[in-house]
BAMAR-978552 format. One record per residue: residue number from 1; x, z, y of N, C-alpha, C in turn; residue in one letter. Coordinates in steps of 0.1 Angstrom, whole numbers, m for minus. Layout:
<rec resi="NUM" n_x="X" n_z="Z" n_y="Y" ca_x="X" ca_z="Z" ca_y="Y" c_x="X" c_z="Z" c_y="Y" resn="A"/>
...
// end
This chain:
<rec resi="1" n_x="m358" n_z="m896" n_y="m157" ca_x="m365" ca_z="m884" ca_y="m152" c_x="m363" c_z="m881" c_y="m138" resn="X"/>
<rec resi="2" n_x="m350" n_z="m879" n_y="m133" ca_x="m347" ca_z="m881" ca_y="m119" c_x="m336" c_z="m890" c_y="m116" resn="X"/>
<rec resi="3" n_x="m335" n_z="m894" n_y="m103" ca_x="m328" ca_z="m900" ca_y="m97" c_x="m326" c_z="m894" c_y="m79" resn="X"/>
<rec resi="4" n_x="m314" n_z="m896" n_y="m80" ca_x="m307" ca_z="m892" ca_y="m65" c_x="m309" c_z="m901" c_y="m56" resn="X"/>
<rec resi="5" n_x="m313" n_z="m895" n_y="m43" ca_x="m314" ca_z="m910" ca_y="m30" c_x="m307" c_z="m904" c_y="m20" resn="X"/>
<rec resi="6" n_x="m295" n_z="m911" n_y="m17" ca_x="m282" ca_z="m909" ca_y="m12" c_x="m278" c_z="m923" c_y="m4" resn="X"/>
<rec resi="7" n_x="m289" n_z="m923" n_y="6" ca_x="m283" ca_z="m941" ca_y="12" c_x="m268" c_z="m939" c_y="17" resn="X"/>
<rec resi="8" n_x="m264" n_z="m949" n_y="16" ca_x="m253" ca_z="m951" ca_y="28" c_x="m255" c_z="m948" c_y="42" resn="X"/>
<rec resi="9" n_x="m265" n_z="m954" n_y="47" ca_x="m266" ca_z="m947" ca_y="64" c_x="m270" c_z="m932" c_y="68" resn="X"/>
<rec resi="10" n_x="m271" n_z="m926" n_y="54" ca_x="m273" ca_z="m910" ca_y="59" c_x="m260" c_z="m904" c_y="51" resn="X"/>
<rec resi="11" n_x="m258" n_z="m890" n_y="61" ca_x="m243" ca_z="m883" ca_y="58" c_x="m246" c_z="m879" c_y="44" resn="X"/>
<rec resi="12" n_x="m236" n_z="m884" n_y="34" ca_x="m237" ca_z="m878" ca_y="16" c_x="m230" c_z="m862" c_y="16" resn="X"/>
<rec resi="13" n_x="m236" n_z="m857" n_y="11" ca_x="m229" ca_z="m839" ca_y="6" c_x="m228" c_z="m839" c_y="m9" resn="X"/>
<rec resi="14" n_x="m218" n_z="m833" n_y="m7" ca_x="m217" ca_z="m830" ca_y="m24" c_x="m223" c_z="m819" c_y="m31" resn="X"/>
<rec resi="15" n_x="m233" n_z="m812" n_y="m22" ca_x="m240" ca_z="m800" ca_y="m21" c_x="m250" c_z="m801" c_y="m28" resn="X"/>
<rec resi="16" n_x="m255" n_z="m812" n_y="m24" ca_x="m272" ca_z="m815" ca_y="m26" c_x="m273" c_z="m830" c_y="m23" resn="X"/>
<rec resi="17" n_x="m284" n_z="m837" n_y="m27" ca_x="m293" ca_z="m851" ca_y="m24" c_x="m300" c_z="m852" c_y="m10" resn="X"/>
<rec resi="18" n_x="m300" n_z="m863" n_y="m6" ca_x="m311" ca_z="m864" ca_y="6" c_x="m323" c_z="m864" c_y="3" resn="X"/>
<rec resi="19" n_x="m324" n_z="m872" n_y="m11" ca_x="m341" ca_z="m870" ca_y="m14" c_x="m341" c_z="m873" c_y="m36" resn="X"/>
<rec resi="20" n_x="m349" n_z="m870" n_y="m39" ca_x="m346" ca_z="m871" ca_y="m53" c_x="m358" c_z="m874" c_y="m57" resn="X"/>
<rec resi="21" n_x="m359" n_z="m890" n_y="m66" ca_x="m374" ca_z="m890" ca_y="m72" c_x="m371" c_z="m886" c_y="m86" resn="X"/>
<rec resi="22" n_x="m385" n_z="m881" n_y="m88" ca_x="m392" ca_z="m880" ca_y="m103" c_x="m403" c_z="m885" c_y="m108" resn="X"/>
<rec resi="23" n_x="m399" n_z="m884" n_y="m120" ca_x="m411" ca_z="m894" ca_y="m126" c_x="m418" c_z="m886" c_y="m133" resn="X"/>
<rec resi="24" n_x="m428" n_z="m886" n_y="m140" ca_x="m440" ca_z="m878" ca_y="m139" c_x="m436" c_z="m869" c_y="m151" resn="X"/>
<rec resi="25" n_x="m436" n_z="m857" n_y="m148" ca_x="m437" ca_z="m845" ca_y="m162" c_x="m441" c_z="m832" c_y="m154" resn="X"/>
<rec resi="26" n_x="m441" n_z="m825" n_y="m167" ca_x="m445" ca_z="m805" ca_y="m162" c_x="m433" c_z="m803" c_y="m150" resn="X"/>
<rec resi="27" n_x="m434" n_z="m794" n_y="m138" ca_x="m432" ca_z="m790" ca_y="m126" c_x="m437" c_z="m775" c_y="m124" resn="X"/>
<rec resi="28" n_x="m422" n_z="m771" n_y="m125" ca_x="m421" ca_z="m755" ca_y="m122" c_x="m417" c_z="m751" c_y="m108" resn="X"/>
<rec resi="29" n_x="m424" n_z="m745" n_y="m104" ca_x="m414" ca_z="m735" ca_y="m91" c_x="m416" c_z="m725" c_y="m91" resn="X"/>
<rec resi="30" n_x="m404" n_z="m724" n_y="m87" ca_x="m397" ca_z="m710" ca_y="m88" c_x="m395" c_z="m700" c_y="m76" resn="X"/>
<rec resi="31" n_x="m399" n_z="m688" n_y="m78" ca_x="m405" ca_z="m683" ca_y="m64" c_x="m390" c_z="m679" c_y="m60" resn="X"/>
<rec resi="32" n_x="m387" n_z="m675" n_y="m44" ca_x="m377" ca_z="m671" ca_y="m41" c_x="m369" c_z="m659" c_y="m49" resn="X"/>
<rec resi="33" n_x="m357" n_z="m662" n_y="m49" ca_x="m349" ca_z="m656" ca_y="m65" c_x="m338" c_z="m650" c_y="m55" resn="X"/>
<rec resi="34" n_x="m337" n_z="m634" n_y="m55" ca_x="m324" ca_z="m633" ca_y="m46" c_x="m314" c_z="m622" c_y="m51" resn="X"/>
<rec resi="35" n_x="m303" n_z="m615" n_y="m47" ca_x="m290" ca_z="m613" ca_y="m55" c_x="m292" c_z="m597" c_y="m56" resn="X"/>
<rec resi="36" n_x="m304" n_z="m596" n_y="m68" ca_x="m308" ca_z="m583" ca_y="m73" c_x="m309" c_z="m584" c_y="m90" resn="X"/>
<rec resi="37" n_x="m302" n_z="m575" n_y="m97" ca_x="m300" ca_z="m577" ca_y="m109" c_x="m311" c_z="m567" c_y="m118" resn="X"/>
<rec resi="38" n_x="m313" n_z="m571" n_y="m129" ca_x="m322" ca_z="m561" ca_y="m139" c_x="m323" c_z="m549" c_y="m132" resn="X"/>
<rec resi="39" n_x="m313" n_z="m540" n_y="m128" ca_x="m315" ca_z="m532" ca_y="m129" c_x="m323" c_z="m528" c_y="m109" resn="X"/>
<rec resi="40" n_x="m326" n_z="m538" n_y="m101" ca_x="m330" ca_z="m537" ca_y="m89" c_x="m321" c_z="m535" c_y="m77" resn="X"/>
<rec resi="41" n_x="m309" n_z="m531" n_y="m81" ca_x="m297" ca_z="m527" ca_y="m77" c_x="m290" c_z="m543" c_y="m67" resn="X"/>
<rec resi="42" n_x="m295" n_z="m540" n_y="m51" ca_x="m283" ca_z="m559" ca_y="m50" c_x="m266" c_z="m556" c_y="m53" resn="X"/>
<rec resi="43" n_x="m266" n_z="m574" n_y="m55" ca_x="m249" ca_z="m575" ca_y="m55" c_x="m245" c_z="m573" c_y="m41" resn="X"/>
<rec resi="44" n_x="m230" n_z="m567" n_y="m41" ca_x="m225" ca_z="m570" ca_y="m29" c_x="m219" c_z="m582" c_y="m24" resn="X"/>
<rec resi="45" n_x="m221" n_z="m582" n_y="m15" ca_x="m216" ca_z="m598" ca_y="m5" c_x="m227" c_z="m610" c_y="m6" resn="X"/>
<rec resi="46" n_x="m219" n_z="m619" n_y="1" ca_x="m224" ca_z="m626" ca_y="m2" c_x="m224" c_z="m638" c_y="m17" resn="X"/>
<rec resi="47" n_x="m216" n_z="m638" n_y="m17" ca_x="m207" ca_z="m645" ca_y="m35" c_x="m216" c_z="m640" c_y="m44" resn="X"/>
<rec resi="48" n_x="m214" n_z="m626" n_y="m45" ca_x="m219" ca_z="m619" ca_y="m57" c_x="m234" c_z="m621" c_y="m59" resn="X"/>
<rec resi="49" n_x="m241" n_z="m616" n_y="m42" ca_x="m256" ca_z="m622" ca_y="m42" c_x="m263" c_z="m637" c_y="m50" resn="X"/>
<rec resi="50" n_x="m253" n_z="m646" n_y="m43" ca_x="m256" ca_z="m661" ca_y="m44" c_x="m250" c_z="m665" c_y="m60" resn="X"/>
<rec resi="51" n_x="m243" n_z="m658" n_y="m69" ca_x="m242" ca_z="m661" ca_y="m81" c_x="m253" c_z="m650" c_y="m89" resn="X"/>
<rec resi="52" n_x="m257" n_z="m639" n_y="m84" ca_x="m268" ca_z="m639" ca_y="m88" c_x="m286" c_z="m643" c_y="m86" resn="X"/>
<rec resi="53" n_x="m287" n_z="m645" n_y="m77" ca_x="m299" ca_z="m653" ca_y="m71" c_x="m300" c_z="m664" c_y="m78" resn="X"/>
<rec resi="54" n_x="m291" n_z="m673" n_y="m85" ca_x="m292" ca_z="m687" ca_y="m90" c_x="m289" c_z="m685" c_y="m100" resn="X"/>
<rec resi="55" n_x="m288" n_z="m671" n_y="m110" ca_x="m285" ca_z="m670" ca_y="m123" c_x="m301" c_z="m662" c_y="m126" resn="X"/>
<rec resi="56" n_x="m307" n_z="m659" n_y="m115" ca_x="m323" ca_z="m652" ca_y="m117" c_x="m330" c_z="m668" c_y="m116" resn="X"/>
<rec resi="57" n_x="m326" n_z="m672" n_y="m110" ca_x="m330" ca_z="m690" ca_y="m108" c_x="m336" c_z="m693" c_y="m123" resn="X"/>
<rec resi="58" n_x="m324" n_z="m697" n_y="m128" ca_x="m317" ca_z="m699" ca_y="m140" c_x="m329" c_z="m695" c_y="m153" resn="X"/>
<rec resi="59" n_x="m329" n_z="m684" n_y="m151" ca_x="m334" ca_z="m674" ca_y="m164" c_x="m348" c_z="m681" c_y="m162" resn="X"/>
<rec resi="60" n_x="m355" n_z="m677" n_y="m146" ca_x="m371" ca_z="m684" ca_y="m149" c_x="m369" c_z="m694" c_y="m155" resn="X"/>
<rec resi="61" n_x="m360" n_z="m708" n_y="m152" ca_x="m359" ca_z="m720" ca_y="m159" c_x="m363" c_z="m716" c_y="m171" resn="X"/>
<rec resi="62" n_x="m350" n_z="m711" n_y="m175" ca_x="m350" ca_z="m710" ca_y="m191" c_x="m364" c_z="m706" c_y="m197" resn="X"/>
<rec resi="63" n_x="m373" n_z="m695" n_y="m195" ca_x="m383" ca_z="m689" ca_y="m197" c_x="m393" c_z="m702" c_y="m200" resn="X"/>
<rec resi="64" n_x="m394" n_z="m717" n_y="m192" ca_x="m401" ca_z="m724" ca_y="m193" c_x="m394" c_z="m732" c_y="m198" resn="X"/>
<rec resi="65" n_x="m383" n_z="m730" n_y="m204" ca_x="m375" ca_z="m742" ca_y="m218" c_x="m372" c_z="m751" c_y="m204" resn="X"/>
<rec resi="66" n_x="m368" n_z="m747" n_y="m195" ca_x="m356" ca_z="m758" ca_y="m183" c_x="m346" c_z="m754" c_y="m181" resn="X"/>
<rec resi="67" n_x="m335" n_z="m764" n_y="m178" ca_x="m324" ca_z="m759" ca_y="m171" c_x="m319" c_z="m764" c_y="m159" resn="X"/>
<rec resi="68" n_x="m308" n_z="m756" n_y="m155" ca_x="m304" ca_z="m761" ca_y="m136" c_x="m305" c_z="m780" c_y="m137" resn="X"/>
<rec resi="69" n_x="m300" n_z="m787" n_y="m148" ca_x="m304" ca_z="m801" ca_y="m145" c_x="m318" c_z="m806" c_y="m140" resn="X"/>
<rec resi="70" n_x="m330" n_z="m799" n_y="m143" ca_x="m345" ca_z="m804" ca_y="m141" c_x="m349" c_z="m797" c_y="m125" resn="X"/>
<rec resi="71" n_x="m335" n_z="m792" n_y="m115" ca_x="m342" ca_z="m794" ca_y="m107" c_x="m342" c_z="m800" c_y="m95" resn="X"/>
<rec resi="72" n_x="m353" n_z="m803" n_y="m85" ca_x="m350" ca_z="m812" ca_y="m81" c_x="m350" c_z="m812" c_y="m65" resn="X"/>
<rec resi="73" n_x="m356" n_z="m799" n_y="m64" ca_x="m350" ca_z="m795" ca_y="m46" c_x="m352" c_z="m778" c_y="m44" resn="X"/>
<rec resi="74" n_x="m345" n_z="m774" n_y="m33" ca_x="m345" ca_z="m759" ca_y="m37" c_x="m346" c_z="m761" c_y="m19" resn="X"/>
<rec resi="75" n_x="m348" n_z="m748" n_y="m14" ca_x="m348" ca_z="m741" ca_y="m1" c_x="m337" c_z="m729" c_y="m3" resn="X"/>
<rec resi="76" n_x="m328" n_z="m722" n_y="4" ca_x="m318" ca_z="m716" ca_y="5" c_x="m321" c_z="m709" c_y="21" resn="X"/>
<rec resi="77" n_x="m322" n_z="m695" n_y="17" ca_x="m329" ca_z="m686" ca_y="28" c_x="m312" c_z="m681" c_y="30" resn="X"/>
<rec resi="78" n_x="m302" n_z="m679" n_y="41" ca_x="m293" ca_z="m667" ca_y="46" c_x="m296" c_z="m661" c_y="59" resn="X"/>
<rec resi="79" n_x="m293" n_z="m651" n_y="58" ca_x="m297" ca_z="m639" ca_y="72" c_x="m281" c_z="m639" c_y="83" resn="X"/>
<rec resi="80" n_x="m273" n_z="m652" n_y="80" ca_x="m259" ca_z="m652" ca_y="86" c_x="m257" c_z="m663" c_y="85" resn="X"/>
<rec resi="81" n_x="m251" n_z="m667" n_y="98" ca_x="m246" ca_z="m682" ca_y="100" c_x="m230" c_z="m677" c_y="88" resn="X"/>
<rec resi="82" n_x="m224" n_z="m671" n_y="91" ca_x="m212" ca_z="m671" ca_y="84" c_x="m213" c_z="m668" c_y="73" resn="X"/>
<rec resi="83" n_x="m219" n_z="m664" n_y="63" ca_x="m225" ca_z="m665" ca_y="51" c_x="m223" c_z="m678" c_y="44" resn="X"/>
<rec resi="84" n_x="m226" n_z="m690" n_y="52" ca_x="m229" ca_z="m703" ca_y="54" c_x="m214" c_z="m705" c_y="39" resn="X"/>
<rec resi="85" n_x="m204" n_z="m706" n_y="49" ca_x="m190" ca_z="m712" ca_y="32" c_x="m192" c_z="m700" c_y="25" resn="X"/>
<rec resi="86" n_x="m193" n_z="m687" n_y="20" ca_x="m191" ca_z="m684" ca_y="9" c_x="m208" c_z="m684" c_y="0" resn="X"/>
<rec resi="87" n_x="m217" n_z="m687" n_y="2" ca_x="m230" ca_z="m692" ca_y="m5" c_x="m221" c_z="m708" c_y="m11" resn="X"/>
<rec resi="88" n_x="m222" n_z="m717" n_y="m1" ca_x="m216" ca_z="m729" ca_y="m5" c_x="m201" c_z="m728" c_y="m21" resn="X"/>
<rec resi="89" n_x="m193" n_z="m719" n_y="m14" ca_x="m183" ca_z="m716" ca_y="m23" c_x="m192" c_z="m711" c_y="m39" resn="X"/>
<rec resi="90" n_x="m202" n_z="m707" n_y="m35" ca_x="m206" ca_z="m696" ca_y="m51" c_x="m214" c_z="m706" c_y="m52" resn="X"/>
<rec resi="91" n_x="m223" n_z="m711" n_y="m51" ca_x="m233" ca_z="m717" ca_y="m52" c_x="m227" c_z="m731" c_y="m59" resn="X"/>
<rec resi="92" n_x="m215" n_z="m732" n_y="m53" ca_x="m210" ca_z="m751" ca_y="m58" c_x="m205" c_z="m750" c_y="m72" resn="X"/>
<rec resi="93" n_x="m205" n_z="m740" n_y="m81" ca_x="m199" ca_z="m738" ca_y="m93" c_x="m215" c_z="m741" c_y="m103" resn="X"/>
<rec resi="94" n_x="m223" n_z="m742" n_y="m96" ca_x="m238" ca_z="m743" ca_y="m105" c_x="m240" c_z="m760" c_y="m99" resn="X"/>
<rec resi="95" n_x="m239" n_z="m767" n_y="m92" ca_x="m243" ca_z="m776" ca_y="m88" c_x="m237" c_z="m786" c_y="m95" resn="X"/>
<rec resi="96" n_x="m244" n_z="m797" n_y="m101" ca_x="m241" ca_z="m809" ca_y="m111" c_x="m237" c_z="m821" c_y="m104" resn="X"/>
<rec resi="97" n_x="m232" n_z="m835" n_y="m111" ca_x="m233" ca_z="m845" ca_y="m100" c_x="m237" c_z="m844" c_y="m94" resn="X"/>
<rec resi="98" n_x="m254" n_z="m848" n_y="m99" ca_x="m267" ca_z="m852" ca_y="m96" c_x="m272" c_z="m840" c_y="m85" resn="X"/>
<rec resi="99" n_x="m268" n_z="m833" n_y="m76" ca_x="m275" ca_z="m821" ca_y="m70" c_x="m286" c_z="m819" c_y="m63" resn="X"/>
<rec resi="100" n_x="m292" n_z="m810" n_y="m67" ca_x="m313" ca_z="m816" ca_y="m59" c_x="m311" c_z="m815" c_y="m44" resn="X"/>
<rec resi="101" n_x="m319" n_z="m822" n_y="m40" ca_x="m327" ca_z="m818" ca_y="m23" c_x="m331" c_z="m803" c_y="m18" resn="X"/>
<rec resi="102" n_x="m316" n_z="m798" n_y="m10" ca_x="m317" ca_z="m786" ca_y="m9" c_x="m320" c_z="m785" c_y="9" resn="X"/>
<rec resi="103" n_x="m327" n_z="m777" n_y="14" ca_x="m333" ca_z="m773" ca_y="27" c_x="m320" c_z="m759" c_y="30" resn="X"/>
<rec resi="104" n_x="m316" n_z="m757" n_y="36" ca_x="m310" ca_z="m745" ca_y="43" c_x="m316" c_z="m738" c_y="52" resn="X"/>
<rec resi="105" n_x="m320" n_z="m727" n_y="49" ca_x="m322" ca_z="m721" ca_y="67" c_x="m319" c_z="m710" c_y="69" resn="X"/>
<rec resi="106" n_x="m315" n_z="m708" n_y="81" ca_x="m308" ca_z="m695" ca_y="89" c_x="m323" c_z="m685" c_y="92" resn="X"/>
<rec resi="107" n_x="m323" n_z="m676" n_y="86" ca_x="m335" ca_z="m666" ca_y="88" c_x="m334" c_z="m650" c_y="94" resn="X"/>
<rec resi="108" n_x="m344" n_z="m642" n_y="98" ca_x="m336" ca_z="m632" ca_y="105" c_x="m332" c_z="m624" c_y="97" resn="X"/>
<rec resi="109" n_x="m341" n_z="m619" n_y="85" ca_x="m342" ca_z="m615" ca_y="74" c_x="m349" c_z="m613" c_y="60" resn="X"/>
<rec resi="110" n_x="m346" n_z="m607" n_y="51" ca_x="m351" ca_z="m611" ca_y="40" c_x="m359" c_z="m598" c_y="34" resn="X"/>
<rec resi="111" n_x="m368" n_z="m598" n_y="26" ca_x="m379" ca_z="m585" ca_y="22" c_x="m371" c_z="m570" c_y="24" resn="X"/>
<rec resi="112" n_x="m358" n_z="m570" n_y="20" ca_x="m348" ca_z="m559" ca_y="21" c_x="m340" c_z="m561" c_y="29" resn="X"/>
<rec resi="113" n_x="m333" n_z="m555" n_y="43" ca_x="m319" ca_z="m556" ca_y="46" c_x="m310" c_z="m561" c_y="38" resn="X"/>
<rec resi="114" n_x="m307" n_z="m554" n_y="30" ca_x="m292" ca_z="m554" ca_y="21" c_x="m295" c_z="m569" c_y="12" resn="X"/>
<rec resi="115" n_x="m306" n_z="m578" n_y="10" ca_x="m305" ca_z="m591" ca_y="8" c_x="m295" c_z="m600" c_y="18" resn="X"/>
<rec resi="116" n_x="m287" n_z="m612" n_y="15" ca_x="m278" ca_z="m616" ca_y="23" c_x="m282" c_z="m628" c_y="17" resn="X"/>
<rec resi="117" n_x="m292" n_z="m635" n_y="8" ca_x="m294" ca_z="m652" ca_y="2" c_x="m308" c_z="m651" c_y="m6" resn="X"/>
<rec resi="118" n_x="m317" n_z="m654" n_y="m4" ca_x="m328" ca_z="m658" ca_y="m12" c_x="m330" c_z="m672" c_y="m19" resn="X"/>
<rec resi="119" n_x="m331" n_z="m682" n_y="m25" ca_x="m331" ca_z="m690" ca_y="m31" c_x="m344" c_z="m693" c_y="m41" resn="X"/>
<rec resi="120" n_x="m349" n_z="m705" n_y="m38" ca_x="m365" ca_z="m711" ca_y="m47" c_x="m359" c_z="m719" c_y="m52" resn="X"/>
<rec resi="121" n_x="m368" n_z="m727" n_y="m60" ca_x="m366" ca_z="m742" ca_y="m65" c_x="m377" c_z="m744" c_y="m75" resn="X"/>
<rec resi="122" n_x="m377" n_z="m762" n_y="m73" ca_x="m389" ca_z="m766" ca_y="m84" c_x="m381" c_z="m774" c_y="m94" resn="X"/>
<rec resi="123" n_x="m385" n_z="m776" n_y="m104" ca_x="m383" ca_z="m780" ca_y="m111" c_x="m393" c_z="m791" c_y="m120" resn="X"/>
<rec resi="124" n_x="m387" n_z="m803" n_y="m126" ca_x="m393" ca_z="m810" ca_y="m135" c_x="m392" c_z="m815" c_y="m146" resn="X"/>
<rec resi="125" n_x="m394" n_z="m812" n_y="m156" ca_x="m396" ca_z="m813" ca_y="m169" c_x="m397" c_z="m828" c_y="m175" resn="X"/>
<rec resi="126" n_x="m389" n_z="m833" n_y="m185" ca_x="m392" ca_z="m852" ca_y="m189" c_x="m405" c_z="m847" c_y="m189" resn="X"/>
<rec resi="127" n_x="m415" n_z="m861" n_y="m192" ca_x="m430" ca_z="m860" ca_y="m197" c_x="m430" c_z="m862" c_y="m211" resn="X"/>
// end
């Protein structure tokens, strides 16, 4: 279903893949997911955000019978360079061997102030 492309002449992370193929099935994405809970209320910090941003992740998966294994690259929005290790720190407790093709970027801000991590991803489904 997927496979990781991790050459040798490019730097390996244990974060994420350089590039990941798939082979042909249903493909979900997932709109930016960020660290606001049921109740609209955000988490504080950045930890708290980033473990819930990728547990709202999570739930759309589920919703379409996927889980964090089917997916296969995400974009990662923070409003703080130093943000940077504790997203990594919360974030790396959801990440599998196999980790998708993730984009980072440093942005000025996000729909709300009080957002500190936004997070998308697609996903792919066997065929």
């Amino acid at each position: 279903m997927r496979r990781s492309l991790n050459p040798s002449s490019v730097p390996r992370s244990p974060f994420y893949s350089q590039g990941v193929e798939v082979a042909p099935g249903r493909t979900v994405h997932v709109s930016g997911q960020v660290g606001i809970g049921p109740d609209g209320t955000p988490e504080e910090g950045i930890a708290a955000q980033t473990r819930r941003a990728v547990a709202n992740v999570h739930a759309v998966l589920a919703e379409a019978g996927l889980g964090p294994e089917h997916v296969v690259s995400q974009r990662v929005y923070l409003t703080a360079a130093e943000s940077v290790p504790g997203f990594v720190e919360a974030a790396s407790a959801f990440v599998g061997e196999e980790p998708p093709a993730t984009t980072l970027l440093l942005v000025a801000g996000l729909a709300d102030p009080a957002l500190l991590v936004e997070v998308e991803a697609v996903a792919v489904a066997p065929a």
